[in-house]
C-alpha positions as CSV (number, residue, x, y, z in Angstrom):
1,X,-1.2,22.1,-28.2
2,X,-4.4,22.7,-26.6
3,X,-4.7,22.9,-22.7
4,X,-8.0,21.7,-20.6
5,X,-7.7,24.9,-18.4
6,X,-11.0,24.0,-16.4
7,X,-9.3,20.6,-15.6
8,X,-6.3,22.6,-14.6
9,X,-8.3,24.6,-12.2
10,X,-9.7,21.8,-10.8
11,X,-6.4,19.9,-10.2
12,X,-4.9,22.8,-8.8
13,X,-8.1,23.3,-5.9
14,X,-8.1,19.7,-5.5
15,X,-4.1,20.1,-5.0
16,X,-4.4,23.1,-2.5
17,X,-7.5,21.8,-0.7
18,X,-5.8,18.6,0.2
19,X,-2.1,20.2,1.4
20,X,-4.3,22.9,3.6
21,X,-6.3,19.6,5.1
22,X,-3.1,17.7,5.9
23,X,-1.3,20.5,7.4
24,X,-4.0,21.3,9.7
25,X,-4.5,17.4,10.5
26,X,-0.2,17.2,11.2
27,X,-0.9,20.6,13.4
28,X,-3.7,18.8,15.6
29,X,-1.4,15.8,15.9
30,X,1.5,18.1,17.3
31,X,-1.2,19.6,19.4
32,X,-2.4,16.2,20.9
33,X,1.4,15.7,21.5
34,X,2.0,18.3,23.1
35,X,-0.9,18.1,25.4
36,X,0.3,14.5,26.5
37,X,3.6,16.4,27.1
38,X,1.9,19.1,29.5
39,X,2.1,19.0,32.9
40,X,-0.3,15.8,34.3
41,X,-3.3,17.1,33.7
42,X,-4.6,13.8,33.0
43,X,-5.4,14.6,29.1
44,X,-2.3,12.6,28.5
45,X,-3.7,9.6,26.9
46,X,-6.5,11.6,25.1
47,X,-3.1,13.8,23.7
48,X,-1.1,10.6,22.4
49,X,-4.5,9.1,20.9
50,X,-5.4,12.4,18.9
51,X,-1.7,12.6,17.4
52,X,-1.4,8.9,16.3
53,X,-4.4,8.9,14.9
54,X,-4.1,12.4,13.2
55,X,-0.4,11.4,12.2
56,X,-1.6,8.0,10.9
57,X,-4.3,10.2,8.6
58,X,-1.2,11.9,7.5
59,X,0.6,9.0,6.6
60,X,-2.2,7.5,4.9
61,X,-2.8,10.6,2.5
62,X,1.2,10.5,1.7
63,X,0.9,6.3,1.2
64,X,-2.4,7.3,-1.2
65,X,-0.7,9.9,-3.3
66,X,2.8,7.5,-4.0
67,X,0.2,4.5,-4.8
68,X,-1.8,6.8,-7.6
69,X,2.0,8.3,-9.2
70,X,3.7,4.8,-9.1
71,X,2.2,2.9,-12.0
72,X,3.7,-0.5,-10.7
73,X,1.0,-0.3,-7.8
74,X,-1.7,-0.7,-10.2
């Protein structure tokens, strides 16, 4: 059995990479949340936008990564 170790690597940095980027997107979307949350300082509408729109990034990453493992999708 012979194993591609370079591939490997870059799977794995790809892998990391990727869960770092959409755990810092999910933290800005909790952050837009709770600025809409905060007390009326008018950056209530700015909060919601920032956290649908960094929670629908989210949710487009997750909807990517089930398309490329489920072969019916193809």
């Amino acid at each position: 059995m012979h194993v591609d170790w370079s591939a490997l690597g870059k799977v794995a940095a790809v892998s990391l990479g990727v869960t770092v980027a959409v755990v810092v997107v999910f933290t800005f979307g909790v952050l837009g949340l709770s600025r809409a949350e905060a007390d009326g300082s008018g950056s209530a509408p700015a909060g919601r936008a920032q956290a649908a729109l960094c929670f629908l990034a989210c949710a487009a990453v997750v909807a990517y990564g089930i398309y490329l493992i489920v072969p019916q999708f193809h």
